[in-house]
N, C-alpha and C positions, 0 to 999 in steps of 0.2 A: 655635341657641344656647339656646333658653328652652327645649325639650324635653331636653335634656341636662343645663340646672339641674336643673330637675326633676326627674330619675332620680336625680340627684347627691341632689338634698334628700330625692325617696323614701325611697333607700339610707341616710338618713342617717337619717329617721324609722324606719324599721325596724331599724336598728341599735341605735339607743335602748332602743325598746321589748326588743329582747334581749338588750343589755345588762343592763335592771335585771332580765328575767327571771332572767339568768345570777347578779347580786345576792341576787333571794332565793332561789334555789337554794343559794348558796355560805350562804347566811347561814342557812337550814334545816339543814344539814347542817355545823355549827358543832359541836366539842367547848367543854368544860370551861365548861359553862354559857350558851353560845351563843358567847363570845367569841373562839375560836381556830376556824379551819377548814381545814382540810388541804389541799384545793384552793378557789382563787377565781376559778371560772368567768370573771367580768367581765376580769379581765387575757388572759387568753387568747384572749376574742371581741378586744378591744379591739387586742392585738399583732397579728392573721388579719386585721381590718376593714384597720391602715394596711399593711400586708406587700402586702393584695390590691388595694387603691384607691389608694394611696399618701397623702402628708403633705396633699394638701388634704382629707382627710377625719378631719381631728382634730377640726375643729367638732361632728362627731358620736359622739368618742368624748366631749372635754367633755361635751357636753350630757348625756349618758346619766349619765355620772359624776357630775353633778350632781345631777340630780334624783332618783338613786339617794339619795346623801347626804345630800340636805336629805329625804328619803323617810324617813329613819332615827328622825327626832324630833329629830336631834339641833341644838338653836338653833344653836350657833357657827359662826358664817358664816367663820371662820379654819379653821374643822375644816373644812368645806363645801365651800370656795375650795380649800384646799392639799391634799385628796383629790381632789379633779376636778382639779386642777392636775399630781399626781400620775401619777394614770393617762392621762392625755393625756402626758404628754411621757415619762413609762417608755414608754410604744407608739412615740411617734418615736424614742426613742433607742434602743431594740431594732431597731428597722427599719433605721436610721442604721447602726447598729454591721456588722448583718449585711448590708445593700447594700456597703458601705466594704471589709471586711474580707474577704470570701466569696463578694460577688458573687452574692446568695444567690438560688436559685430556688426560687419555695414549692413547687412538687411533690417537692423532696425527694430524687432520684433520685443523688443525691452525696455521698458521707460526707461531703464538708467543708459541706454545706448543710446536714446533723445534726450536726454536730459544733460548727460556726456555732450555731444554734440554742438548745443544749445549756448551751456557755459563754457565749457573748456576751449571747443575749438570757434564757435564763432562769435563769442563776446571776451574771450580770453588769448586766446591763439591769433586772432587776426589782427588784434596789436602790433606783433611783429613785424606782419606788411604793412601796415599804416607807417610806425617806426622808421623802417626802411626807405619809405618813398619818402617820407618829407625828411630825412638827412641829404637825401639825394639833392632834394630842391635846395635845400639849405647850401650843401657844400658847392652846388652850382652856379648860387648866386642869385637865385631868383625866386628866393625865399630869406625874409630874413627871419635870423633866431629868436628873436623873440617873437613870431607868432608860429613859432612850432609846435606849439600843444594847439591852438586853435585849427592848426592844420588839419594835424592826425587825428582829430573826433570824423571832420569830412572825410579822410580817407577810410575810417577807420568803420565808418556805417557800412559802404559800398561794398566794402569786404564782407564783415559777419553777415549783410543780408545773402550775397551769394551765398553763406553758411549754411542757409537758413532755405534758400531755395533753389540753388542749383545743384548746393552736390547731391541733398536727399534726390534728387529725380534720377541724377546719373548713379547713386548707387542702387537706389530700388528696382531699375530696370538689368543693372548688373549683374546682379543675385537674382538664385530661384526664388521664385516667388514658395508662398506655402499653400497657395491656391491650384487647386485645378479647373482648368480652364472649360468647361463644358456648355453644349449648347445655349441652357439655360443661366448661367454664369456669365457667359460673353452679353448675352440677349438684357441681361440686368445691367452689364459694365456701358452698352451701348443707351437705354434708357438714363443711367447717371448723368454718363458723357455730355448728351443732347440736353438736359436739363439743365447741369450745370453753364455750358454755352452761352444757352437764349436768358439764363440767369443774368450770366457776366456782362451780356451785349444789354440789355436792358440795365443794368446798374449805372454800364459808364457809358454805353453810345449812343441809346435814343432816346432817354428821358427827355433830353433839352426840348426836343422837336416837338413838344407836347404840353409845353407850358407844365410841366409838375418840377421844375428844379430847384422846389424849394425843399422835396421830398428826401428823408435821408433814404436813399435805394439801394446803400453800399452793402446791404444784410440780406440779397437778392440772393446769392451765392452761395450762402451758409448751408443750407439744408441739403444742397446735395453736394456742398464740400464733406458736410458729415457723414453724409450716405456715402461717397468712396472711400473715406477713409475707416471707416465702420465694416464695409463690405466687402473690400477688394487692396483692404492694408498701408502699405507706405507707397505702393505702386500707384493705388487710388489719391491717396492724401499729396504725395509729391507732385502728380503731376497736375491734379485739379490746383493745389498753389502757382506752381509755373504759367497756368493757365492761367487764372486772374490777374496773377501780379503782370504778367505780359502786359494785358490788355489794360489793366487799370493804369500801366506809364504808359504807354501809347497813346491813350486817349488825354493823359494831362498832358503831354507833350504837343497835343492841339487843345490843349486848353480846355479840355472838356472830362465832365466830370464830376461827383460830388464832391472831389477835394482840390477843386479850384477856387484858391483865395484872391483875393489883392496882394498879396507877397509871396513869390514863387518860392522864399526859401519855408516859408511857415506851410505852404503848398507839400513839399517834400518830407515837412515833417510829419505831417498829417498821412501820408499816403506812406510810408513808411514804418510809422508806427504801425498803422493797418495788415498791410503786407507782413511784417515780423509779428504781430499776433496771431495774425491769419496759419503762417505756417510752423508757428509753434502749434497752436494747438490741433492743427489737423497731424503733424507725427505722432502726440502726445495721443490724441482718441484714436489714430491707426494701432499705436504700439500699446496703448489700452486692450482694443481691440482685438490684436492677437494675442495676447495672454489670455485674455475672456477666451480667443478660442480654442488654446490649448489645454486650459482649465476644464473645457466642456469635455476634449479631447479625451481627457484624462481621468473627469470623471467617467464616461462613457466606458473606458476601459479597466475603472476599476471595480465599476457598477458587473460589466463583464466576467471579471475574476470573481469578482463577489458574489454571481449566480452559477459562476463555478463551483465557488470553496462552500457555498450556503444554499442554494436556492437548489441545484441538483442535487444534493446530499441526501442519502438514504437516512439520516439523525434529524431527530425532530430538532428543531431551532427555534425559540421563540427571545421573548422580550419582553417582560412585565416591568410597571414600575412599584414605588413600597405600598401603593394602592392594590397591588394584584391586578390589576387593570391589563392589558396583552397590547402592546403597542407593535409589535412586528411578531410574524410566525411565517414562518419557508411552506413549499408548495407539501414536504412529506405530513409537517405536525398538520397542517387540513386533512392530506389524505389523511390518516390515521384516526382522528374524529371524525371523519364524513362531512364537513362543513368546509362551508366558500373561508375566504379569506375574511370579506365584508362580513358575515356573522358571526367571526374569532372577534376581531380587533374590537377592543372596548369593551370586551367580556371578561369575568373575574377569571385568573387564572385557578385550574383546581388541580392538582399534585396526584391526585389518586395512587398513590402510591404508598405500598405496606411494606414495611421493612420489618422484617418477624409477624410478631403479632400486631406490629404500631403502627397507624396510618399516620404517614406524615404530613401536617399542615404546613398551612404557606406561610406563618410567622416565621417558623423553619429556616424556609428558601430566604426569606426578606431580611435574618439576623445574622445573615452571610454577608462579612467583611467588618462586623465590627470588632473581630478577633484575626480572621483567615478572611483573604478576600475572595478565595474559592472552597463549594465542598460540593461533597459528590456522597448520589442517596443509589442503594441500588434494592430495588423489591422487588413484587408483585403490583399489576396493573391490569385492570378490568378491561376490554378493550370497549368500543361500542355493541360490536357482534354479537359478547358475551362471553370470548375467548379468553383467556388468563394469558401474559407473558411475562417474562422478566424483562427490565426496564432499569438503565443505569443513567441516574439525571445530575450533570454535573453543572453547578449553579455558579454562576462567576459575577461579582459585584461590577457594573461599569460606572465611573465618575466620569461626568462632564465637565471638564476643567473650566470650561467659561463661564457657565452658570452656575456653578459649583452644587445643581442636582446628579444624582444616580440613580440609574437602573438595574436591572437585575435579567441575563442571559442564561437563559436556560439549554442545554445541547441534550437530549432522550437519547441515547444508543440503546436498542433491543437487543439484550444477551440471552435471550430464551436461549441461542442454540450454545452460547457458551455453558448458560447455566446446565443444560442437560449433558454437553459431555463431561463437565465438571461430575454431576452424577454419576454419568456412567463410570467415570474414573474412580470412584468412592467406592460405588458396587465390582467394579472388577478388582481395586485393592483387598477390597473384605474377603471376595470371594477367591482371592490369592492367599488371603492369611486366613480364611478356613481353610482353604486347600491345603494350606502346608501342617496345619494342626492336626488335619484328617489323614492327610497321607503320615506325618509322625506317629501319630496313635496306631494305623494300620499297619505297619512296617513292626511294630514293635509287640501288638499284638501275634500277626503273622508268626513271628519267633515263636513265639508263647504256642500257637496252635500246633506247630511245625510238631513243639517237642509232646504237646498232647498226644496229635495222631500216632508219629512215630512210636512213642510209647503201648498206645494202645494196640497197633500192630505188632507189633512184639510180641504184646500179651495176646493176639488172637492165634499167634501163629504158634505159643506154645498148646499144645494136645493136651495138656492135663488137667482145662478146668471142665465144668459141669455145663449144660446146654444152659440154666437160668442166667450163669456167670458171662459164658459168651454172650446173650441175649442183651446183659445188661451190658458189656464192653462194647457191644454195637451199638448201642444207644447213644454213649457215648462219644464213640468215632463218629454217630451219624449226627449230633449235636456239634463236634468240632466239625465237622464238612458246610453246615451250616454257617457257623460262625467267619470260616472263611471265605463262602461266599457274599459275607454282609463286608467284610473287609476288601475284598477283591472290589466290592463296589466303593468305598471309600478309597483303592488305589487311586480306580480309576478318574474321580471324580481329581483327585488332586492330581491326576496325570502323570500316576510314578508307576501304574501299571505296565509292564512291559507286555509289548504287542508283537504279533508275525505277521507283519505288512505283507500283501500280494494282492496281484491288480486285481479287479472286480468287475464282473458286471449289470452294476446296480439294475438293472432289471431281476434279471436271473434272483441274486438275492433275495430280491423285494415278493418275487414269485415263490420262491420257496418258504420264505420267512411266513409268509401269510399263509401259505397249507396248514400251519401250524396254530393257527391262530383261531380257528373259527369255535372251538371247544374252550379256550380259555377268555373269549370275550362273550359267549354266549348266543343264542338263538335268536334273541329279540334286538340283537344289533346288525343291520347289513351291513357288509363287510364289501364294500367297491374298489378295482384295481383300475389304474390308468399308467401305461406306460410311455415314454416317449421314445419315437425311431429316429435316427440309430440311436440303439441305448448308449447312454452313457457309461464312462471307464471310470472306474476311481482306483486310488490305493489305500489299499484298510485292513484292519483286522476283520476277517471275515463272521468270527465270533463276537466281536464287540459291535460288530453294524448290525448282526439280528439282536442284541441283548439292546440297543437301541430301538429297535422297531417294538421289540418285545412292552418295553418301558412305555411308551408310548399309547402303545394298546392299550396297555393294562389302563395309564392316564386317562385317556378316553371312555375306559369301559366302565371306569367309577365316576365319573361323570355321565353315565347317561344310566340312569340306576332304573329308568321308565321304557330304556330301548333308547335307538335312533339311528344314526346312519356313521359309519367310517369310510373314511374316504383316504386310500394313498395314494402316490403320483411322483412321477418324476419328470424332469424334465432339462435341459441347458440352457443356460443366460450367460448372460456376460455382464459383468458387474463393473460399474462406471464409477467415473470422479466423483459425480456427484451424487450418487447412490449413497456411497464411505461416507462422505460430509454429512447428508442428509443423518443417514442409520449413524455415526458416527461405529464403525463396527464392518471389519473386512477389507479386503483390497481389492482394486482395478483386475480384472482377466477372466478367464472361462470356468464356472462351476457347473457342478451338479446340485440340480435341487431335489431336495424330496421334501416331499409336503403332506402332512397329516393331517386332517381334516376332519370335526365330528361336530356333531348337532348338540351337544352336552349343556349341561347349565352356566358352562361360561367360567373366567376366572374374576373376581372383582380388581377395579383397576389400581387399587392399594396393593393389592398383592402380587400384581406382573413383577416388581425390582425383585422379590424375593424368593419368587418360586425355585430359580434354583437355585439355591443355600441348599446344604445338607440337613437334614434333620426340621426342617421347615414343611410342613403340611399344612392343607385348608380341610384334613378328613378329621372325623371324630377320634379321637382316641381310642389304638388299640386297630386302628384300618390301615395303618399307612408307617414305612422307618422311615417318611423325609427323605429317602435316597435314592427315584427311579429317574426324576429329573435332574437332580444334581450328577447323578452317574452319566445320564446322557450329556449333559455340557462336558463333561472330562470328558467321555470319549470322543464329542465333538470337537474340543480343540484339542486334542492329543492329535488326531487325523487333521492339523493345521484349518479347521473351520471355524463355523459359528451357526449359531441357532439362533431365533426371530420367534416370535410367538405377536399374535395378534388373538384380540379376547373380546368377546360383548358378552355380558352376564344375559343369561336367557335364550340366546343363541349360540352359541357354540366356540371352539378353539381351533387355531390354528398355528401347526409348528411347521416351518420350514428350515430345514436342516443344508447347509451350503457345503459341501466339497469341492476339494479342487478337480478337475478334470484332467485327466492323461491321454495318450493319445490309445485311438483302440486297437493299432497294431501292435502297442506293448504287450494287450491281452495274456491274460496267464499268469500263472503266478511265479513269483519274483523266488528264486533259488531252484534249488535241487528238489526233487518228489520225496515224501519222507517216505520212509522203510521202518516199517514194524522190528522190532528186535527182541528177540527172546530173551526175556530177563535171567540171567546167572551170574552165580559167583566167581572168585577168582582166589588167586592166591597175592596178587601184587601186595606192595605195601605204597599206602598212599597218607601222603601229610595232608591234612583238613587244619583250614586258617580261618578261626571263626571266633568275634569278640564275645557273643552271646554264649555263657558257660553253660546254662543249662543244654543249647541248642545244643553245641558242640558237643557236647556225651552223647544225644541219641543220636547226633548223625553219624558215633564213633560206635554206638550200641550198634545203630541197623549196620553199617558194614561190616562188622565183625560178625554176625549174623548171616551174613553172604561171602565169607572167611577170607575175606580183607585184614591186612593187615594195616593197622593206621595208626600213625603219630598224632597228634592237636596239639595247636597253640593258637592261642588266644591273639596277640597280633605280629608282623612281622619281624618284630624282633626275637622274639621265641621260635619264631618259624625257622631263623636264618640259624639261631640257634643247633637248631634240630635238622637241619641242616650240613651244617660243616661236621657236624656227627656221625650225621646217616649217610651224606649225599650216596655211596652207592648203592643200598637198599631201595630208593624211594622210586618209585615207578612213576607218580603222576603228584599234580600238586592239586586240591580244591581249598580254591579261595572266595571269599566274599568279598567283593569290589569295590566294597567301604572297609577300612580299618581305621584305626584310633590312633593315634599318639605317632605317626611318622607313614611312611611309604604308602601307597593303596595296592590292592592286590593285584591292579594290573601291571604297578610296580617291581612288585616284589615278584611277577610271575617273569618279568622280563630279564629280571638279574637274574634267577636259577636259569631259566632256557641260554643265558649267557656262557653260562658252564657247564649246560649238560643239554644239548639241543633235542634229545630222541625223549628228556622229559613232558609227559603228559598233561594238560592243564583244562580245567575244567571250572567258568568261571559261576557265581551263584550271587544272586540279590534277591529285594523285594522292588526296588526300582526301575523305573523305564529305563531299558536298554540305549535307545537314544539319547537319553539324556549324558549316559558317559563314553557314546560316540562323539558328544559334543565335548568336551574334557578332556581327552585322551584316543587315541589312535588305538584300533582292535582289528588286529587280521582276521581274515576271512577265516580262516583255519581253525581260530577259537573257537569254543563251543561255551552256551550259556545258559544254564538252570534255574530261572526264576521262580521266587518264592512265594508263595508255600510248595511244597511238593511233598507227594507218597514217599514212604519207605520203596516202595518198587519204582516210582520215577526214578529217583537218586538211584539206586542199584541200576535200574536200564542206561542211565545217563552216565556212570561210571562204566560201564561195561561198551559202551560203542564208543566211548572216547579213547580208553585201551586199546580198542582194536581199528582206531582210526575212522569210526564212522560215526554217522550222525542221526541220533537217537529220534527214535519214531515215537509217537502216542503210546503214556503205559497203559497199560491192561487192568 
C-alpha cells in the first residue's frame, strides 16, 4: 500500500511540475500583449492526467493549478482559489462527460471517442474552466461583470484548443499503440516525419524571403498530415498537429506567416480556426483509419475461417444464382469435375443428379424457398471418370437484404459409403430373417425326421419282414438321412446348428480336406495348395470347416464346366480400422485367411448381394438346392467370421474366408478324447420332456426297445407332475432345452438335481449349443444330444450318461 501512495504522489509531483511548465509555455506564447493565448497547454496535460489516472488524481491537477496562479503575482486568493478550482473540476467534468456518454477510450481508435472528445470535453467541458477564471477576475476586481461573457469566449478558446491538441498527443503516446513498430514501419514513419517538417517550414518560415506571400502555402502540410494519420493512427495525427500548430504560433508571434493580418485579434482567429480544423480532422481520418484497419483485420480472419468451414471441406460447395449461372465453387466441387475455378464460374450449373429413376433439374434447386427455404436431393451421380456415386445436395435459398436479390447454395456430401453400408445392413437383415425362417423350418422338420428314422429302425430291427420289405424300409431310412442332411445345412446357415469347437490347424485341415477332393472336382481341374508358415490356429468345428471347403469346391467346379485351375491358400493378417470401414464388415485384430481361388466363368455383378441367400442359384434348374454357399456364411459366422468374394465374369472367383486366430500353443483340441462306447440297454427308469408328441413316443418307443423304462411329458408342468409321483423310481431326466408355456429345461433340470443330486440329466435340442450358453449358465458335467440323432445315438448317449461318462461316436 505505501509503495503505490507513493507513485500515486510521485505521479502527482511530476504532474505539477508539468503543469506549470505547460503554464509558462501557454503564457509565453500569449497574443495581444500577453493576455490572450490561442492554446493553454495546462488544460490539456490536466484533461490526459484524470482521462489516464482517473478522479483520484485531481489532488494533483489542484495543486499544479495553484501554484501556477498564485506564480502569476497575482494577491487575490478568490482569483487563485476559483482558477485552480476551475481547472480541477473542467478535467473531472470532461472525463465525467466522456466516460458517461461514449464510454471513452484514450487511444482513440473510435470515431465516437473523437467525436466524444471534440464535443463533450473540448467545446462543452472547457466552459467550466473559462467559467471559473473570469469569476476569479470578477470577484477580484479587475474584471467587471458585465463583460463576463465576453471574457469567457477568450478563455474559453485556449482551453478547447488545448482539447484539441495537447491532450490527443499526451494520450496517444500513453497507450499501446496497435502498430508494430518494424524496420520498414519506422523507415515510412521517418519519411512522413521529414516531409511533414520541410512542409510546415515552407508554409510559415520561408515563403516571405521569396517574394511569393501572396500564395495561400498553409495546405503545404496536408498530405503528409494525412499520410500519418492514415498510417501510423492518433500517434501520427496527434503529433504531426502539435507540430504545425507549434510552429504556425511561433511564427505569427514574429509576425510571420499566411495568417498575418493588420488586426492581431482577426490574426488569431484565422490561425485558430485552422489549427481546430486541422486537428479535428487528422483524429477523425486517424480514428477512421483504424477501424478501416480492424475491419481489414477481421475480414482477413473471417475470410480464414471461411477457408476453414468451406474452402478445406471435403463437400462440394458451390453458389448459383435463379440464372444457374455458378458464382462461387470451393477448391473439392473443381476437384470433383476436373476443372480450374476460372472455367466453373459463369457456367450453367448442372445437378446430374437421379433420385430413383428421375433426374433432377435445376428449376428444382431454383424453386427452393418459395415454400422451404432449404431442401435436400439425395441420388446417383455420374462422375467425370465414369464412376457412379451417391451424392446428398442440400440446396439453401440465400437473400441479400440490401439489394433484396437471392442466391441459391449448394453443399454435395458423397454417401456412396453410407449408402452401401445402408445396403449392407438391408442384406444382413434379410439374411437374418431368412435365417430364422430356415433354422424354424429346420428345427421343426428335424422333429418330423427324428420320429421317421426312429420308426423305421424299429422296423428294421424287427426279424420278421421279407428281404423286398427291408430293402424298401432302407430306402426310406436312406431318403430320411438325406433329408436331414438338407436340414443340417439349413441349421447351419441360420447358425442354430450345434458345433464341437476344438483348435485347429488350418493347414493340416486344408491338407487333408483336399486329398479328398481331387475325384469329386474332376481331372480337367488343377487342384493347387499354398500354405503359410507357421500355420495358422483356429477354433472350429472340425467337420463344418471341411463341409466348407467341400461347398467351395463343389462352387468352383460348376463354374469351370471346360476345366481350369483351383487354387487354396492360407495365410495371417491383421485387419485394421480402416479395412472395417472400407469392407464395412469384421473387426480390428489377428485372422486366418483362407482363400479360394478358380479360373471359372465369373459371378455377374447383380448377383454378388445375393449369392448367399438360401435357395438362390445362378445354375439351371434341377443342378444346384441354393444351399452350399449359404451354408458356408452360417458356418462362417457361427465360427465368429466373415466371407468376401470378389468376381469378374469371364475370369474367375474369389472367396476368402477370415478366422479368428488363437494362439498355437493352445494347439489341440479343447476337452477330453472321446471314447467309443458299446451301445446297451438298461433297466433304469428315465422321465423324457419333450413338446413335440409325435417325437416323444418314439423316443419313448426306442428306449423301451433298450428296456428302459420311461415316463413322458410334454412340458414341465407334467414333468413336475410325474415327479412328485415317481421321484424315487426316476434314474435320469432327458429334456429338451426349449419348453412351452413356463420353465426351460435347464430349469426344470436344476429344480429336480435340487432334490435329488445323484439324478442323471441329459440335455437334447436342434439348436446351437452356444446360443444357450449365452441364456443360461450349463456345468461342465452336463451332457448334450443334438438333434437329429439315431435310435442308437440316444441309447449310447443314455447309457454313458448313467454310467457317468461321455458318449463317443455311434456306430
Amino acid at each position: 500500500m505505501g509503495s503505490r501512495r507513493l507513485s500515486l504522489l510521485t505521479r502527482m509531483v511530476i504532474f505539477s511540475a508539468l503543469y506549470f511548465l505547460g503554464g509558462i509555455l501557454g503564457r509565453e506564447s500569449s497574443f495581444i500583449g500577453g493576455t490572450v493565448a490561442l492554446v493553454w497547454p495546462p488544460s490539456g496535460i490536466a484533461l490526459a492526467a484524470v482521462i489516464l489516472y482517473g478522479y483520484r488524481f485531481w489532488p494533483g491537477v489542484a495543486l499544479g493549478a495553484f501554484f501556477f496562479a498564485a506564480a502569476q503575482g497575482n494577491t487575490s486568493l478568490a482569483f487563485i482559489f476559483l482558477t485552480a478550482a476551475g481547472n480541477t473540476v473542467g478535467a473531472l467534468a470532461c472525463a465525467y462527460l466522456l466516460e458517461r456518454f461514449v464510454k471513452f477510450n484514450p487511444s482513440m481508435e473510435r470515431v465516437r471517442d473523437v467525436a466524444g472528445l471534440v464535443a463533450l470535453a473540448s467545446m462543452l467541458g472547457t466552459t467550466v474552466n473559462a467559467g471559473f477564471t473570469v469569476m476569479g477576475l470578477c470577484y477580484s476586481g479587475q474584471l467587471g461583470w458585465e463583460a463576463m461573457f465576453p471574457k469567457m469566449m477568450e478563455w474559453w478558446v485556449p482551453n478547447a484548443m488545448a482539447g484539441l491538441v495537447v491532450t490527443p498527443f499526451i494520450l496517444s503516446w500513453a497507450v499501446k499503440s496497435h502498430l508494430t513498430w518494424k524496420p520498414l514501419v519506422m523507415l515510412e514513419a521517418a519519411c512522413c516525419a521529414t516531409g511533414l517538417v520541410l512542409g510546415t517550414l515552407v508554409s510559415f518560415t520561408t515563403w516571405y524571403a521569396h517574394g511569393i506571400q501572396n500564395y495561400p502555402l498553409a495546405y503545404l502540410p496536408y498530405p503528409f498530415l494525412v499520410w500519418g494519420a492514415l498510417r501510423f493512427g492518433q500517434r501520427g495525427a496527434a503529433t504531426g498537429t502539435l507540430l504545425v500548430a507549434s510552429v504556425a504560433i511561433y511564427q505569427l508571434l514574429q509576425s510571420r506567416g499566411p495568417f498575418v493580418t493588420a488586426s492581431e485579434r482577426e490574426s488569431l482567429m484565422l490561425i485558430g480556426s485552422y489549427i481546430g480544423v486541422l486537428g479535428v480532422t487528422n483524429m477523425l481520418l486517424a480514428a477512421v483509419g483504424i477501424e478501416r484497419f480492424r475491419a481489414e483485420r477481421a475480414v482477413q480472419e473471417s475470410e480464414r475461417r471461411y477457408r476453414g468451414v468451406v474452402e478445406d471441406q471435403a463437400e462440394l460447395i458451390c453458389r448459383f444464382g435463379p440464372n444457374g449461372l455458378l458464382t462461387f465453387v470451393n477448391g473439392a466441387y473443381c476437384r470433383f469435375h476436373r476443372k480450374t475455378r476460372e472455367e466453373l464460374l459463369g457456367k450453367r450449373f448442372e445437378p446430374n443428379l437421379v433420385v430413383g429413376e428421375r433426374e433432377v433439374s435445376l428449376s428444382e434447386f431454383t424453386s427452393v424457398g418459395l415454400r422451404e427455404p432449404v431442401a435436400s436431393f439425395d441420388g446417383r451421380v455420374v462422375r467425370p471418370d465414369g464412376d457412379v456415386v451417391w451424392q446428398m445436395c442440400t440446396v439453401r435459398r440465400l437473400v441479400d437484404d440490401e439489394e433484396g436479390g437471392h442466391e441459391f447454395q449448394a453443399v454435395i456430401q458423397d454417401v456412396t459409403r453410407r449408402r452401401q453400408i445402408e445396403e449392407q445392413l438391408r442384406q444382413s437383415q434379410r439374411m437374418e430373417a431368412i435365417g430364422q425362417l430356415a433354422g424354424g423350418i429346420a428345427h421343426d422338420f428335424n422333429n418330423l425326421l427324428i420320429i421317421i428314422k426312429g420308426y423305421m429302425t424299429l422296423l428294421l430291427n424287427n426279424q420278421g419282414y421279407d428281404e423286398k420289405t427291408v430293402a424298401t424300409l432302407k430306402k426310406v431310412l436312406t431318403a430320411g438321412e438325406r433329408a436331414s442332411s438338407l436340414t443340417q445345412q439349413l441349421l447351419t446357415f441360420s447358425r442354430k446348428q450345434a458345433l464341437r469347437f476344438q483348435v485347429l490347424n488350418l493347414n493340416t485341415v486344408l491338407q487333408e480336406t483336399t486329398h479328398m477332393l481331387g475325384r469329386l472336382i474332376g481331372e480337367n481341374i488343377r487342384l493347387t495348395l499354398s500354405c503359410s508358415e507357421p500355420a495358422p490356429h483356429i477354433r472350429a468345428d472340425a467337420g463344418m470347416l471341411q463341409q466348407v471347403l467341400l461347398n467351395l469346391a463343389v462352387n468352383a467346379r460348376d463354374a469351370m464346366k471346360q476345366g481350369g485351375d483351383l487354387h487354396f491358400s492360407t495365410s495371417e493378417i491383421r485387419v485394421g480400422e480402416t479395412y472395417v470401414m472400407l469392407k464395412g464388415k469384421g473387426r480390428p485384430g489377428e485372422f486366418s485367411c483362407l482363400t479360394v481361388r478358380d479360373t471359372g466363368s465369373g459371378i455377374p455383378p447383380k448377383d454378388i448381394p445375393r449369392i448367399f441367400e438360401p435357395f438362390f442359384t445362378t445354375k439351371p434348374d434341377g443342378e444346384g438346392t441354393g444351399l452350399g454357399l449359404a451354408t458356408v456364411f452360417g458356418i462362417v459366422q457361427q465360427h465368429d467370421g466373415w466371407v468376401t468374394v470378389d468376381s469378374e465374369v469371364g475370369k474367375g472367383t474369389v472367396f476368402r474366408i477370415y478366422l479368428p486366430c488363437i494362439e498355437p500353443s493352445k494347439s489341440g483340441e479343447l476337452g477330453g478324447t472321446q471314447t467309443e462306447i458299446r451301445v446297451v440297454g438298461g433297466t433304469e427308469t428315465i422321465l423324457v420332456v419333450e413338446d413335440e408328441g409325435p417325437l416323444r413316443e418314439v423316443v419313448r418307443s426306442i428306449l423301451e426297445s433298450y428296456g428302459y423304462r420311461v415316463f413322458d411329458a410334454p412340458d414341465a408342468a407334467a414333468a413336475l407332475e410325474i415327479w412328485r409321483n415317481h421321484r424315487e423310481e426316476i434314474d435320469m431326466l432327458m429334456t429338451d432345452m426349449i419348453l412351452p408355456d413356463g420353465p426351460s429345461g435347464k430349469d426344470l433340470a436344476d429344480r429336480l438335481l435340487g432334490e435329488n443330486p445323484a439324478l442323471r440329466v441329459l440335455y437334447t435340442s436342434g439348436y446351437n449349443m452356444d446360443e444357450f450358453r449365452k441364456q443360461m449358465p450349463l456345468d461342465e458335467g452336463d451332457n448334450f444330444l443334438p438333434k437329429p440323432y439315431h435310435p442308437q445315438m440316444l441309447a449310447q448317449a443314455i447309457a454313458s450318461r448313467l454310467r457317468n461318462q461321455v458318449p463317443g461316436p455311434a456306430k
